[in-house]
Residue frames relative to the residue before (quaternion, step in Angstrom):
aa qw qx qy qz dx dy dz
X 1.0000 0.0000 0.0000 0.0000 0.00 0.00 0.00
X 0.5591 0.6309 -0.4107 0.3474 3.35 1.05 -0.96
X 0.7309 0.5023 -0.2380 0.3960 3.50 0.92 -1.68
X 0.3229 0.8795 -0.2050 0.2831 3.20 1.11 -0.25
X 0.7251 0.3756 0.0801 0.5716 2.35 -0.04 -2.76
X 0.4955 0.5971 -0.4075 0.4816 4.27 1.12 -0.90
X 0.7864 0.4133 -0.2220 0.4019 3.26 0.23 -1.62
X 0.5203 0.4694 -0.4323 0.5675 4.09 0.81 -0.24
X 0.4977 0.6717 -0.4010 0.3746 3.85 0.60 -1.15
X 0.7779 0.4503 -0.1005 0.4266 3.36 0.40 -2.20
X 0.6575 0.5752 -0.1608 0.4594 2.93 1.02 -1.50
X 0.6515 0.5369 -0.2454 0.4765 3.77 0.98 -0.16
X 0.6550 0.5611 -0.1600 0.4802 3.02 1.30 -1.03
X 0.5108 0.7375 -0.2163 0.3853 3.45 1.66 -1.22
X 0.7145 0.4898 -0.1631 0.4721 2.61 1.09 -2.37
X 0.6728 0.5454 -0.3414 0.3651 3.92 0.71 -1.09
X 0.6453 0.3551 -0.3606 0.5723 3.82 1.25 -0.75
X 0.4942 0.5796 -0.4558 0.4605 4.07 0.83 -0.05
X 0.5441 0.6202 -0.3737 0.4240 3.62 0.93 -1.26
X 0.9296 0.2709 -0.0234 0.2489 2.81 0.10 -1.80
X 0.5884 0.4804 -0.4223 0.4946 3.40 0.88 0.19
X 0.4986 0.4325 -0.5311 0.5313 4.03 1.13 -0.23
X 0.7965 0.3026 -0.4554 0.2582 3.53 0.38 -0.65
X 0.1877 0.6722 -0.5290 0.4828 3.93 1.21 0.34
X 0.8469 0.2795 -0.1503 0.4267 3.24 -0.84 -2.08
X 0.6670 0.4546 -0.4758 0.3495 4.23 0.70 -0.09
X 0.5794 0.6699 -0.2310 0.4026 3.39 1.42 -1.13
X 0.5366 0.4378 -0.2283 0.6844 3.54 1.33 -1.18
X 0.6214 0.3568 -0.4981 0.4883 3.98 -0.23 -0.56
X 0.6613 0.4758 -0.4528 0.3624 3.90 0.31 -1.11
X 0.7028 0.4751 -0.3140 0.4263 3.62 0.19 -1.58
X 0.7129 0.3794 -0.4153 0.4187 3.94 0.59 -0.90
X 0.6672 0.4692 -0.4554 0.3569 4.18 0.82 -0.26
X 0.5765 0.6187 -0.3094 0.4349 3.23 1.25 -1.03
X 0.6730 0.4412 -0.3741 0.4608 3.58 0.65 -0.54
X 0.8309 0.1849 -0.2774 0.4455 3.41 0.72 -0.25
X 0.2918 0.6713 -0.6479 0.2107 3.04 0.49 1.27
X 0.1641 -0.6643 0.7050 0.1863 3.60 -1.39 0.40
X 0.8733 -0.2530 0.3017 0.2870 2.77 -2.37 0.71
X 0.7975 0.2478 -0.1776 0.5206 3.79 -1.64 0.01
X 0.9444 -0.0450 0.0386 0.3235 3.11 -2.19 -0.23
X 0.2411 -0.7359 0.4923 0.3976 3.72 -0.90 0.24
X 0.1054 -0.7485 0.6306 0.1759 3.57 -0.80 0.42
X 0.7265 -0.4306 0.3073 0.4385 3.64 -1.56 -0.16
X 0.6419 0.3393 -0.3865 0.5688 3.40 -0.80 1.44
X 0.7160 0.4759 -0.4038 0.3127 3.39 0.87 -0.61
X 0.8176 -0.1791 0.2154 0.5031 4.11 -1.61 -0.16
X 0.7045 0.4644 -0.4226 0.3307 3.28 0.77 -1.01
X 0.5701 0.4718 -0.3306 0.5858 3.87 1.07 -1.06
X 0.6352 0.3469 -0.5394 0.4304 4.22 0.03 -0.03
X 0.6858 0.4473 -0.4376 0.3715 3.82 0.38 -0.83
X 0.7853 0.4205 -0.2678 0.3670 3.48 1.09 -0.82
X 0.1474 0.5984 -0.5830 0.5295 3.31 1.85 0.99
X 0.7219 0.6224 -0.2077 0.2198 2.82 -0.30 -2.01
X 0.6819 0.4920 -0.2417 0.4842 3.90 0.87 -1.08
X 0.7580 0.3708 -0.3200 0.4307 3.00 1.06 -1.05
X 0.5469 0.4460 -0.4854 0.5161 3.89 0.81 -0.49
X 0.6299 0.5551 -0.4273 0.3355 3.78 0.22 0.03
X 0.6204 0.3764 -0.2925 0.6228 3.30 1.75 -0.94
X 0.5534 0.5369 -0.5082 0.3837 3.70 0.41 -0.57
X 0.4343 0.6929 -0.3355 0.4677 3.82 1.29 -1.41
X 0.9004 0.2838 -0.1122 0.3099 3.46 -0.17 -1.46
X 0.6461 0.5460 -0.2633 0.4637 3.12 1.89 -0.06
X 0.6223 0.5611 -0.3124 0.4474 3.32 1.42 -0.44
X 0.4658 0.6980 -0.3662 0.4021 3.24 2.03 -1.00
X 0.6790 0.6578 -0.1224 0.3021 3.02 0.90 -1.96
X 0.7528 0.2835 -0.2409 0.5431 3.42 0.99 -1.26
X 0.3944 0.7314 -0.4274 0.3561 3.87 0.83 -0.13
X 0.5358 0.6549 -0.1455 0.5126 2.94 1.58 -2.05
X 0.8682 0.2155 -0.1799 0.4092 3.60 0.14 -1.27
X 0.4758 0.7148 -0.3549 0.3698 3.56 1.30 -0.10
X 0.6446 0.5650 -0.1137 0.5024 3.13 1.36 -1.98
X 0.5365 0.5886 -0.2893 0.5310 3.78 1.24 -1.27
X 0.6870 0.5376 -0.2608 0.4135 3.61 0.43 -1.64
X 0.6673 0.5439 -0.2735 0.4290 3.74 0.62 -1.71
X 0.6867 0.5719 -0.2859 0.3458 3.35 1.05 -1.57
X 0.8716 0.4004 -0.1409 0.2452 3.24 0.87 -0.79
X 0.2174 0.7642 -0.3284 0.5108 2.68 2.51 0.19
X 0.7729 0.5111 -0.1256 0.3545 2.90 0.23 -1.87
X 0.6867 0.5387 -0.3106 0.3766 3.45 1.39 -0.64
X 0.7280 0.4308 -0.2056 0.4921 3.01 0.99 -1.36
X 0.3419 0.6359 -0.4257 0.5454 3.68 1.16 0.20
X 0.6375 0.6965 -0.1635 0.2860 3.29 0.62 -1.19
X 0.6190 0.6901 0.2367 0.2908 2.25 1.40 -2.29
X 0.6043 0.2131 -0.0362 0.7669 3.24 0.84 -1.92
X 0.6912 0.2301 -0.6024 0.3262 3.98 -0.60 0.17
X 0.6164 0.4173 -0.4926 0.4508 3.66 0.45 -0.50
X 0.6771 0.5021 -0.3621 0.3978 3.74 0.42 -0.31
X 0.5325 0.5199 -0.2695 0.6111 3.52 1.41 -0.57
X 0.7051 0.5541 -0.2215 0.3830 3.47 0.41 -0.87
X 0.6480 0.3733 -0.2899 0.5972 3.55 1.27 -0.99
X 0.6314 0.5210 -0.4211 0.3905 3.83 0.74 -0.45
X 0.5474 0.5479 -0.4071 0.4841 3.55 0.90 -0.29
X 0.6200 0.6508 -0.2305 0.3726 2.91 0.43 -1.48
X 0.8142 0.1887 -0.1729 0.5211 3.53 0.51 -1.53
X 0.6003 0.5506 -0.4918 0.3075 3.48 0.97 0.48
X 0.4358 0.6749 -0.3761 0.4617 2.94 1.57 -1.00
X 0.7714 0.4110 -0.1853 0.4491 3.94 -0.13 -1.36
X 0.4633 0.5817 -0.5044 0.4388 3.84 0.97 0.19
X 0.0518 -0.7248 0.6638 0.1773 3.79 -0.38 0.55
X 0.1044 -0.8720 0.4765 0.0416 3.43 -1.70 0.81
X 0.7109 -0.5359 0.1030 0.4437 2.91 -1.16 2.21
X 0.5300 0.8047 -0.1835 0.1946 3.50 0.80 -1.79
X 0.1424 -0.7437 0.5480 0.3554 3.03 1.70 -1.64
């Protein structure tokens, strides 16, 4: 379980350098349509197709936030119940150890 909860850890971190380079390569996609927009109507390439870049790296934004959220939640509880079974392992020794037997 420990490795696990590790692997979400990494795995979180992944997602945060994943985050951020879509949002790099969307920002650059914006600045390269916007520059060629021209005057009058919008057409494909134009501002209108950078803002609606934009929305979506905003939802992507709130989704990566989101699973981070449930990764970090996930790791936590790995880590707990890990926690858990050695202290729970630990008293069973313990009370096995202290069992004297008839047997000698």
């Amino acid at each position: 379980m420990k490795q696990s909860a590790n692997a979400l850890v990494e795995l979180r971190g992944d997602t945060e350098n994943v985050d951020n380079t879509a949002d790099e390569d969307t920002q650059s996609a914006v600045k390269g349509l916007n520059k060629h927009t021209a005057p009058g109507l919008p057409d494909a390439g134009s501002w209108a197709t950078a803002g609606s870049l934009m929305t979506m790296d905003v939802r992507w934004g709130e989704q990566v936030t989101h699973l981070k959220g449930m990764l970090q939640n996930i790791s936590d509880r790995l880590h707990a119940t890990t926690g858990e079974y050695t202290r729970a392992e630990q008293e069973e020794q313990a009370r096995m150890a202290s069992i004297t037997s008839p047997f000698g």
